[in-house]
N, C-alpha and C positions, 0 to 999 in steps of 0.2 A: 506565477499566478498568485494571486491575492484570496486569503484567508473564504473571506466573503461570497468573491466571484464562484469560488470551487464548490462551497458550499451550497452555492444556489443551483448550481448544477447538479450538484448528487439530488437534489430533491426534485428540483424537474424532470430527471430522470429515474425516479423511482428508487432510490438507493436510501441505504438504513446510515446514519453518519454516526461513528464511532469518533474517537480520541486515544492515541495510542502513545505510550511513552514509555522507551525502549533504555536500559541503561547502556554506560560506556560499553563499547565492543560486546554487547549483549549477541548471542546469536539464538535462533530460530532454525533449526536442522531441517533438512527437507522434509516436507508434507505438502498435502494438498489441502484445497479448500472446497465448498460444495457451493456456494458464491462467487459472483463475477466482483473484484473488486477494483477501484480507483484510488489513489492514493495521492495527496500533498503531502509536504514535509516540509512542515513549520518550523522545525531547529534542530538543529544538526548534520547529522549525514546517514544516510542507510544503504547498504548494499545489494544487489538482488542478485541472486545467481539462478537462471532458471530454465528448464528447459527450452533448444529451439532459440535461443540466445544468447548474445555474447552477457559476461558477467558485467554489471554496471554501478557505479555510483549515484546516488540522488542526492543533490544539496538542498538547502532549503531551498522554497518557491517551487522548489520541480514537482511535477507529478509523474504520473506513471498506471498502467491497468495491467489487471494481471486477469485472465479471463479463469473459469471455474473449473477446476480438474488439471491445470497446469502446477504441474511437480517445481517445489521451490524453494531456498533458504532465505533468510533475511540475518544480515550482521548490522548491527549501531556501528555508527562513525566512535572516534575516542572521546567525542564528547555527548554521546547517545545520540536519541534520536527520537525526536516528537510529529507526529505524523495525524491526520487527519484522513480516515480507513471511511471510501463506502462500501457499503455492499448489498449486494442483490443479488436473489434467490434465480435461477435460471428458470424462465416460463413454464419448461416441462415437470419443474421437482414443486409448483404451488400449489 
């Protein structure tokens, strides 16, 4: 998916648009989050290991949701990892 396309989408669906940029094999230990989030990944590669699912690679153009209170790590590919994060507050926490 295209830069663009994803973007329009986080906003017609109500999501806040972040820019994330992750160094080589940078990792993210498990936590949660209090936000539903959707994710592109603009350059590189990112790993997701999360509950309830098999562990996955993201290349560029992929995306991916990861819904709110879902336990998670995140690893940068070797050549990090630039991602494009929305996010939005679930109905009941506004």
């Amino acid at each position: 998916m295209d830069r663009a396309t994803f973007e329009a989408s986080l906003t017609g669906d109500g999501f806040e648009i972040r820019s994330v940029t992750m160094q080589p094999n940078a990792v993210n230990p498990t936590h949660v989050h209090p936000f539903d989030a959707r994710l592109l990944v603009v350059d590189g590669a990112m790993t997701i290991e999360r509950e309830g699912a098999p562990t996955r690679t993201y290349q560029t153009g992929e995306t991916f949701e990861m819904p709110n209170g879902c336990h998670h790590s995140e690893t940068a590919g070797e050549a990090g990892a630039t991602y494009v994060a929305g996010r939005r507050m679930p109905p009941n926490s506004q």
